[in-house]
C-alpha positions as CSV (number, residue, x, y, z in Angstrom):
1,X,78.4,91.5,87.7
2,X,81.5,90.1,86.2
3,X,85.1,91.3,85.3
4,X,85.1,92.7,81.6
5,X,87.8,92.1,79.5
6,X,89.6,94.9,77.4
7,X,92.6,95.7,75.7
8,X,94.3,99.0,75.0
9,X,93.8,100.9,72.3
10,X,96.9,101.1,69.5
11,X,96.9,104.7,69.1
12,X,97.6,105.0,73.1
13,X,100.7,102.5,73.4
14,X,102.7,104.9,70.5
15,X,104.6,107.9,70.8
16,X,103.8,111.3,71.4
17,X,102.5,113.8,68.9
18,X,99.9,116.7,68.5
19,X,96.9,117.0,67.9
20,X,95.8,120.2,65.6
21,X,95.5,123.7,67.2
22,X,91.7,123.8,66.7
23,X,92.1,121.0,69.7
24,X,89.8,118.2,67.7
25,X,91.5,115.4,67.9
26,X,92.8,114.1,64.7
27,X,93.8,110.5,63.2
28,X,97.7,111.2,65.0
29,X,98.2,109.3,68.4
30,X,98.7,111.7,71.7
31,X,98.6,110.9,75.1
32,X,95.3,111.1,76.3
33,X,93.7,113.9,79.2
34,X,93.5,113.2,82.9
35,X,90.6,115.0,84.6
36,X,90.6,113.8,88.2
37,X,87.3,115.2,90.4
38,X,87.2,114.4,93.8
39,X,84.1,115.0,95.8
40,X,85.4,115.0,99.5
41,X,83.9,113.9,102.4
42,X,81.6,111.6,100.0
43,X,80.3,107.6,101.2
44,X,79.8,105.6,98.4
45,X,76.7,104.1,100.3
46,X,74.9,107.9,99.8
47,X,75.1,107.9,96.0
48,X,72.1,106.1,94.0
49,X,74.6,104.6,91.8
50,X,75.2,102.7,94.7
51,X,71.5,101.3,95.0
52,X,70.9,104.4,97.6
53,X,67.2,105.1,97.6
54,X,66.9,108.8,97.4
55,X,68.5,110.1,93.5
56,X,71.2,111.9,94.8
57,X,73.2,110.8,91.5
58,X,71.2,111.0,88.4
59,X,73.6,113.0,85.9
60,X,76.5,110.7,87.1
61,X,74.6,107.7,86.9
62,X,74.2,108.4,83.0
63,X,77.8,109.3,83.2
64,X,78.4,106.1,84.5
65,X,76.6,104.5,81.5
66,X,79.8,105.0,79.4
67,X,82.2,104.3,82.1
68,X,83.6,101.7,84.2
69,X,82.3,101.9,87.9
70,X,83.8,100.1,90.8
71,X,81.7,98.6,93.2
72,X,84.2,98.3,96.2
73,X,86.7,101.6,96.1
74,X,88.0,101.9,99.5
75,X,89.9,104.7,100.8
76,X,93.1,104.5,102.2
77,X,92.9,106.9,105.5
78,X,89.9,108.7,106.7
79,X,90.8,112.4,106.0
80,X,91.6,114.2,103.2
81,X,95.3,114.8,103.1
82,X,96.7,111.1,103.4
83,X,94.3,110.3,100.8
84,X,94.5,113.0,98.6
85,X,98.5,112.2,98.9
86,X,97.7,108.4,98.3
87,X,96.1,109.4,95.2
88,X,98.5,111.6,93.9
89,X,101.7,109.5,94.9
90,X,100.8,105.9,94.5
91,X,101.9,105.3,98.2
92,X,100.2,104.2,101.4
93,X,100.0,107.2,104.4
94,X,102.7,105.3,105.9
95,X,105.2,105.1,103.1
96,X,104.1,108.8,101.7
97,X,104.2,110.1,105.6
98,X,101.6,113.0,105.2
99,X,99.4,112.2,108.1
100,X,98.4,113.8,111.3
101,X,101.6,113.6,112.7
102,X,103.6,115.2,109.6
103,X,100.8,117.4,108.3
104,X,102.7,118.2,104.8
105,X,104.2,115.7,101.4
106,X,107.5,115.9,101.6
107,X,109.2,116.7,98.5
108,X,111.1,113.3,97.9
109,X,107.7,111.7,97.2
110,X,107.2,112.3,93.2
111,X,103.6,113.4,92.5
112,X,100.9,112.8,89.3
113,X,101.2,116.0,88.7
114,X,105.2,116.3,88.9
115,X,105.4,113.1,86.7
116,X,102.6,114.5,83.9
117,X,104.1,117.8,84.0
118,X,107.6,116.3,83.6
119,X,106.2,114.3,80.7
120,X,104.8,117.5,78.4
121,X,101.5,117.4,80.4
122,X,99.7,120.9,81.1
123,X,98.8,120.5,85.1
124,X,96.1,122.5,86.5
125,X,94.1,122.3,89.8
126,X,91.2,123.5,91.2
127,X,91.0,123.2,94.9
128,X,88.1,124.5,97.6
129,X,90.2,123.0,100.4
130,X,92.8,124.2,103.2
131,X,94.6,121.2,103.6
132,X,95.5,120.4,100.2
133,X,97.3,122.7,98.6
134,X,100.2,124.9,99.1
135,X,100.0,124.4,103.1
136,X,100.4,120.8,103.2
137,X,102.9,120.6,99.6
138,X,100.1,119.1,98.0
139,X,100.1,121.5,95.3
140,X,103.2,120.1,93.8
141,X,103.7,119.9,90.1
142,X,101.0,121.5,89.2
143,X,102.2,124.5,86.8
144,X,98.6,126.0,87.7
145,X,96.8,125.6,91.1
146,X,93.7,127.9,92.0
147,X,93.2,128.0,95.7
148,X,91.1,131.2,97.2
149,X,92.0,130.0,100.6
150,X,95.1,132.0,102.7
151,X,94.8,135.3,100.8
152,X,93.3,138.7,101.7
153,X,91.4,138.9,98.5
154,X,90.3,135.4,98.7
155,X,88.7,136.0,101.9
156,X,87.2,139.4,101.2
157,X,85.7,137.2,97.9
158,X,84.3,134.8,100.0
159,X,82.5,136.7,102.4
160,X,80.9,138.7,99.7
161,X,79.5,135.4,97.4
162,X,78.1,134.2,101.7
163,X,76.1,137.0,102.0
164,X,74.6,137.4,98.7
165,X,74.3,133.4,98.4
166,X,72.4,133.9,102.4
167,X,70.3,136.2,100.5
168,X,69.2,134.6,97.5
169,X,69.5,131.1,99.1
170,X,72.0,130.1,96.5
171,X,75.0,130.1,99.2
172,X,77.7,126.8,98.6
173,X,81.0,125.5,99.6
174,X,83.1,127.2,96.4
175,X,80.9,125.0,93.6
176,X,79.8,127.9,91.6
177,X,83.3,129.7,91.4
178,X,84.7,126.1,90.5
179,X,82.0,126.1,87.6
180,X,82.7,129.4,86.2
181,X,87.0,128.7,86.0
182,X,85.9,125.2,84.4
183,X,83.6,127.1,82.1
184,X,86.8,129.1,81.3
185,X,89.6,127.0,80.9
186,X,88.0,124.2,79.4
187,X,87.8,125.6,75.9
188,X,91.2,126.8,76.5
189,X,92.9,123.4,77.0
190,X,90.5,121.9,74.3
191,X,92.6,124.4,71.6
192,X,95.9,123.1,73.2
193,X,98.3,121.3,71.4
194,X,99.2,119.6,74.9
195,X,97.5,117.4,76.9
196,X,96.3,118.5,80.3
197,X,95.9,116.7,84.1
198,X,93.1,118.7,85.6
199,X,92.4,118.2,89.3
200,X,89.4,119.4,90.5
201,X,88.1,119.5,94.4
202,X,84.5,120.1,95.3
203,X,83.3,120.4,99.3
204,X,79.8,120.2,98.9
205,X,78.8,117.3,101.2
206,X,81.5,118.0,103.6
207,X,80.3,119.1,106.7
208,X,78.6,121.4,107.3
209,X,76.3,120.9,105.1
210,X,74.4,124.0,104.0
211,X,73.2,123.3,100.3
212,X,71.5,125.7,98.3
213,X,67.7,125.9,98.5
214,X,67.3,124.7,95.1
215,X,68.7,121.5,96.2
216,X,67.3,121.6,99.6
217,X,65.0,118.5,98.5
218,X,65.2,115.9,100.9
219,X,64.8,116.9,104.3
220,X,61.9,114.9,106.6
221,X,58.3,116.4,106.8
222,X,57.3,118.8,109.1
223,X,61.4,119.8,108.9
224,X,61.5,123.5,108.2
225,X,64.7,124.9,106.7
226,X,65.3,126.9,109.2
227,X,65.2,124.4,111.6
228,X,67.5,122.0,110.0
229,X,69.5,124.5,109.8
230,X,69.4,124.8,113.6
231,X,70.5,120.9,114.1
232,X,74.0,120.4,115.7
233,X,76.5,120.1,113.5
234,X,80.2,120.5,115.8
235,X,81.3,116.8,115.6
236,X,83.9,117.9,118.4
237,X,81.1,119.1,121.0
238,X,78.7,115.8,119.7
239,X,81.6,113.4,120.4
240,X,83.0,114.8,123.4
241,X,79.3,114.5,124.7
242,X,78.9,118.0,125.2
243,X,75.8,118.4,123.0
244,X,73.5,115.1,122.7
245,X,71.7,114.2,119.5
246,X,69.0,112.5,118.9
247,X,68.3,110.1,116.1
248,X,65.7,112.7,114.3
249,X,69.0,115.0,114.6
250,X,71.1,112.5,112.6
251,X,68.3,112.0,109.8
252,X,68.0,115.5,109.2
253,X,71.6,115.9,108.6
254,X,71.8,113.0,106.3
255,X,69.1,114.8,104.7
256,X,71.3,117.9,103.9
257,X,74.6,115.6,103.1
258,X,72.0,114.0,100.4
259,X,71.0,117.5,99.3
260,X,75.4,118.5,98.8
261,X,75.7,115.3,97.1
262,X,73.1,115.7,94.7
263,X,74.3,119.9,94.3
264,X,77.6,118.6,93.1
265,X,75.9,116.0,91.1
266,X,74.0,118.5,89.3
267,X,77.4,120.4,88.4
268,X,79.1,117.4,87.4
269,X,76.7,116.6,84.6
270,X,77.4,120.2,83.7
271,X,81.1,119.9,83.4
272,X,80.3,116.5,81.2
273,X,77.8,118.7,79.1
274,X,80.9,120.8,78.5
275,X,83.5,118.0,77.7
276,X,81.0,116.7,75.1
277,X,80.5,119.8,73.3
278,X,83.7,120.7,73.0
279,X,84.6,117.0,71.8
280,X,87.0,116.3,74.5
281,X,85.3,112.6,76.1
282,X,87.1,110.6,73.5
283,X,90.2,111.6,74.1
284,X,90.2,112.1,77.8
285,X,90.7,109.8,81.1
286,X,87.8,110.7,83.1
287,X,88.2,110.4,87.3
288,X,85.5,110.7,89.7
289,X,86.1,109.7,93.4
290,X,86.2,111.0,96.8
291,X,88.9,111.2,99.3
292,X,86.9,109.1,102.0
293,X,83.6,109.4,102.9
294,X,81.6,110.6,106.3
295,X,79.6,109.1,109.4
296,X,76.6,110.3,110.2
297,X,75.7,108.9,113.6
298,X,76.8,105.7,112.7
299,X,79.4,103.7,115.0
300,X,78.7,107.3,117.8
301,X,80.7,109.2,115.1
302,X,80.3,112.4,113.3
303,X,81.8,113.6,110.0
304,X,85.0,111.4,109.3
305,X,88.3,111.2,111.1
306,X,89.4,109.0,114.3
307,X,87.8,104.9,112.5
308,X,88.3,103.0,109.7
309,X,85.1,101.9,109.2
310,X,83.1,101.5,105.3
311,X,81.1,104.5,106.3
312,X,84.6,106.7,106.2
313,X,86.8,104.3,103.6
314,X,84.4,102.9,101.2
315,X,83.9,105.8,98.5
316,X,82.8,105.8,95.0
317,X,85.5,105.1,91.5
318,X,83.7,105.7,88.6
319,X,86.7,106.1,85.2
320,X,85.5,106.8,81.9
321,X,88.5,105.6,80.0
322,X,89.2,107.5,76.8
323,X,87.5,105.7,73.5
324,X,88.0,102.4,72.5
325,X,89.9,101.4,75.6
326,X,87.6,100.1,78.2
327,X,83.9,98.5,77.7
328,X,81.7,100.5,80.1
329,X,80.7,98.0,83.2
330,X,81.1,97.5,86.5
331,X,84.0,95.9,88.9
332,X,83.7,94.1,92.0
333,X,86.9,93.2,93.4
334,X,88.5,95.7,95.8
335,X,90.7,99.0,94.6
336,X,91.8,101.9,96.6
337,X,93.7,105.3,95.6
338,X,97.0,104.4,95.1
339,X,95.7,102.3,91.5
340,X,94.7,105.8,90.1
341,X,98.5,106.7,89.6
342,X,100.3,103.8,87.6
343,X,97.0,102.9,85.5
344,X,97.2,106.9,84.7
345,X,100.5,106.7,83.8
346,X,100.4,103.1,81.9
347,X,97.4,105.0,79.9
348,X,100.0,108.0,79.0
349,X,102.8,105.8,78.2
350,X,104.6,107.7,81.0
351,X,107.0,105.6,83.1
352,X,107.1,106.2,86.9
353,X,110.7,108.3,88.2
354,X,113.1,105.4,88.7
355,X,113.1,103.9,92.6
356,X,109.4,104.7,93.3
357,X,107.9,102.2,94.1
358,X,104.3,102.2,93.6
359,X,102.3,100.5,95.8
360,X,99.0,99.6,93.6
361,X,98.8,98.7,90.2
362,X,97.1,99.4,87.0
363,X,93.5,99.1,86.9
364,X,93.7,98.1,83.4
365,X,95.5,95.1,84.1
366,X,94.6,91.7,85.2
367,X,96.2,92.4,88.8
368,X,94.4,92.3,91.8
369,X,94.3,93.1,95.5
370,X,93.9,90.2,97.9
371,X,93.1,92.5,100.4
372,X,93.0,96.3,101.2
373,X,94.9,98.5,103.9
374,X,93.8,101.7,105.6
375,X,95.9,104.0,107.7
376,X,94.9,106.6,110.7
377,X,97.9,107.9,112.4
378,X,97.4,109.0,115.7
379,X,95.3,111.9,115.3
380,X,96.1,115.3,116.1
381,X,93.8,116.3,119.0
382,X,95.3,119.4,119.7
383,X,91.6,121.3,118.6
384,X,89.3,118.7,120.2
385,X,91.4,119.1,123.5
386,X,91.7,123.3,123.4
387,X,87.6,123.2,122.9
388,X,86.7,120.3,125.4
389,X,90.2,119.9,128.0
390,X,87.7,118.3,130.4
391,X,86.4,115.6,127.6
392,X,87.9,111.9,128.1
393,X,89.2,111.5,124.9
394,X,90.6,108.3,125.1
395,X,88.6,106.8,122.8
396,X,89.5,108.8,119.8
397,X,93.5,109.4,120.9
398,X,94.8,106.2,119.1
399,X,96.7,104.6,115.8
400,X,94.9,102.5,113.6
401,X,95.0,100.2,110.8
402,X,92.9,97.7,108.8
403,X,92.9,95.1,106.4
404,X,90.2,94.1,104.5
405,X,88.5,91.5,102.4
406,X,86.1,90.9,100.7
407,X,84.1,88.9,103.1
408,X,86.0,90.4,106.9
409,X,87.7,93.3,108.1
410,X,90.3,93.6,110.7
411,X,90.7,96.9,112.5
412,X,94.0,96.9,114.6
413,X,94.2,100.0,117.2
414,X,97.5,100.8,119.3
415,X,95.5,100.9,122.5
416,X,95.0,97.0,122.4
417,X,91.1,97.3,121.3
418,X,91.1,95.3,118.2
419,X,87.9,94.9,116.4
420,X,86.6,92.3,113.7
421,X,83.4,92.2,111.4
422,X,81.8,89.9,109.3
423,X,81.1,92.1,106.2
424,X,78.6,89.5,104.7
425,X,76.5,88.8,108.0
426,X,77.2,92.7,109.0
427,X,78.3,95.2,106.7
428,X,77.1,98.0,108.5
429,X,80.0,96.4,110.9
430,X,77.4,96.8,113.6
431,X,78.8,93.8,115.9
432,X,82.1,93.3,116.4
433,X,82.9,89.4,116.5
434,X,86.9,89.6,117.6
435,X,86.0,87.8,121.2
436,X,84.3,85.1,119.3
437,X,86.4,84.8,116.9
438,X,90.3,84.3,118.3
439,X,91.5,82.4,115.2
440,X,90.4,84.6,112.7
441,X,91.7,87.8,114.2
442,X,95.3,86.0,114.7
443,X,95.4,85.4,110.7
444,X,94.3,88.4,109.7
445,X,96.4,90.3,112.0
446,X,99.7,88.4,111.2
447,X,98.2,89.2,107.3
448,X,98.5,93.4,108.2
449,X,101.8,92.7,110.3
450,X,103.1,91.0,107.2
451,X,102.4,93.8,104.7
452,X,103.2,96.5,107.5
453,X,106.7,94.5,107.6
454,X,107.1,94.7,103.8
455,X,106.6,99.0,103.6
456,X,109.2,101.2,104.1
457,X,108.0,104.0,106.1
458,X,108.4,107.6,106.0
459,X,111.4,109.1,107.6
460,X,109.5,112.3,108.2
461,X,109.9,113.6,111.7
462,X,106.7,113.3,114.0
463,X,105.5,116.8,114.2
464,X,102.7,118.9,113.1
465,X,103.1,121.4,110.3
466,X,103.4,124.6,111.4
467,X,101.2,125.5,108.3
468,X,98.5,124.0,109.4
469,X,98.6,125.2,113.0
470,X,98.0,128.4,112.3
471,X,94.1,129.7,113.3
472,X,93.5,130.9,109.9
473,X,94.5,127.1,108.5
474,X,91.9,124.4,109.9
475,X,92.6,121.2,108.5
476,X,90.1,118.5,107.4
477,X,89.0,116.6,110.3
């Protein structure tokens, strides 16, 4: 489907002023709401509003009827906090330095959140996850952030909403406390006389994946529950070849990823329900993403980390832009992370902090990307090494980066095994072609050491947070 052409509308490209405290939004011009949901660990190839076969999506699909959704959204790391710091900064892992080396975003690095807030913005954020939040500096500029990790009560919560969700078979990842605070603070910020950023995090389809019964809905026949429940589900023991897994094994966890995804979906059109009732759509920049997404099997991977590969960087974008500013439709050409920031703040009239430079663009505009980057720092291996010492994990124990176009992706690694794929012939990048094609790996590699040469990195020093290596802290991998 092609490009559609828009324009902004007048009352967004004026000043500031309020709307009344009821919170219906009157004839004045404001700066429109930012609610940005990410569902982590979530492949865009898993979603049926992606063509996937089983209806994991339904209530976003018709979501996405009055939105714009992007067909080719690719991540810009494989984990969550280099992403989720992508997003929120505008800035490649490289240039924002929050990677597995530097597990934490510095505070040089201005944030959406610090530049809504900054701006009159309300900033609130709702977050399931350990590593992004007030371990990693990732909570930044947010005036509000709910997080029931790291806290006595918090835990003592949690253990209590396990066992009566074990009981009643109703047990998630955090979705149903997320639900009740939006149920909450919704009607709250809809009565403001500011506008708000909401951020929103939901784990469901990040592993493991234990979905409520009620959505329990796709597993293969003759697979019991309680046997799927039995199915391996330690990447670290599968990919140090500790515990084998068998094809069957794989399907039934894809099963149970589909069953997360369409758990969250079902909230989702929930939260939509809300923002419609209490006439907020019009006026509000809806988000929905993910981080990056997750192997299952594919490429002898597990859950995401340590490859660049479309199953871990190609997630789903779908932006419902307020009224009257975008025709719903759907975009082809490549976008990553680091768009969300300036076509937020080109939406709110909000100029970026002087001497940022962002690296994407406005999604609004006519700009595009001749090709995208990813980014794995060298991963941290100090838990896969402390579980498995005897394991060669060589394999895994590298740097990469890729560029990517629409038709070919290049992955570079630092230990010399460079990889090429054909997306068109092979876009489950089964075959790597780099032996067989010299020429076309020497272009697009001078292409990545061009951009690479144009970035200014981070001067963070190469060391894992502290934060993060604490037992109680397990980050995202």
């Amino acid at each position: 489907m092609q490009w559609q052409r828009w324009q902004l509308a007048p009352r967004y490209a004026q000043g500031v002023t309020s709307r009344p405290l009821a919170g219906w939004p009157s004839s004045a011009a404001r700066r429109p709401n930012v609610i940005l949901i990410v569902l982590d660990a979530t492949r865009a190839a898993n979603l049926s509003l992606y063509g996937y076969e089983r209806p994991t999506t339904p209530r976003l699909e018709r979501f996405a009827e009055g939105a714009i959704v992007y067909e080719r959204a690719i991540a810009t790391s494989c984990w969550s906090l280099p992403c989720h710091a992508s997003i929120f900064t505008g800035l490649y892992p490289s240039a924002h330095g929050a990677d597995d080396q530097h597990q934490f975003l510095d505070q040089r690095h201005p944030t959406m959140a610090g530049i809504l807030a900054d701006a009159g913005y309300q900033t609130i954020g709702l977050c399931e996850k350990r590593d992004v939040g007030p371990t990693t500096g990732a909570d930044r500029g947010f005036q509000r952030f709910d997080q029931r990790h790291g806290s006595r009560s918090g835990l003592l919560t949690r253990r209590l909403e396990n066992g009566f969700g074990r009981l009643t078979g109703t047990r998630d990842a955090g979705l149903a406390r997320t639900s009740r605070k939006m149920r909450a603070l919704l009607p709250k910020l809809a009565a403001s006389e500011e506008p708000f950023f909401l951020f929103v995090s939901t784990v469901e389809s990040h592993i493991p994946y234990r979905p409520p019964r009620r959505y329990d809905m796709f597993r293969p026949p003759g697979v019991t529950r309680r046997q799927a429940g039995r199915v391996n589900q330690d990447r670290w023991a599968y990919m140090s070849g500790r515990v084998p897994m068998e094809p069957e094994d794989f399907e039934t966890l894809r099963a149970l990823y589909d069953a997360g995804i369409r758990y969250a979906d079902a909230a989702l059109g929930r939260w939509f329900e809300w923002l419609e009732a209490l006439r907020l759509l019009d006026d509000t920049m809806v988000i929905v993403t993910a981080d990056h997404g997750e192997n299952l099997g594919e490429h002898g991977l597990m859950a995401h980390g340590y490859c660049l590969y479309d199953t871990v960087i190609r997630v789903p974008l779908i932006i419902r832009y307020p009224a009257d500013v975008a025709a719903p439709g759907r975009v082809t050409h490549q976008v990553q992370g680091v768009d969300l920031l300036p076509t937020v703040l080109s939406l709110a009239g909000v100029e970026a902090p002087s001497g940022v430079g962002l690296a994407g663009h406005d999604l609004l505009s006519s700009t595009r990307h001749d090709y995208t980057v990813a980014e794995q720092a060298r991963p941290d291996m100090a838990t896969f090494r402390r579980r498995f010492p005897e394991a060669d994990l060589r394999a895994h124990d590298r740097e990469l980066r890729m560029i990517r176009t629409d038709d070919a992706k290049f992955i570079w690694s630092s230990d010399g095994r460079h990889e090429l794929y054909d997306l068109l012939a092979d876009p489950g990048e089964t075959r790597d072609v780099a032996g067989e094609r010299p020429d076309q790996v020497a272009e697009m590699a001078r292409r990545l050491e061009d951009w690479v040469a144009s970035r200014a990195p981070a001067q963070a020093p190469p060391v894992t947070s502290q934060a993060l290596d604490r037992p109680d802290v397990v980050p995202d991998r």
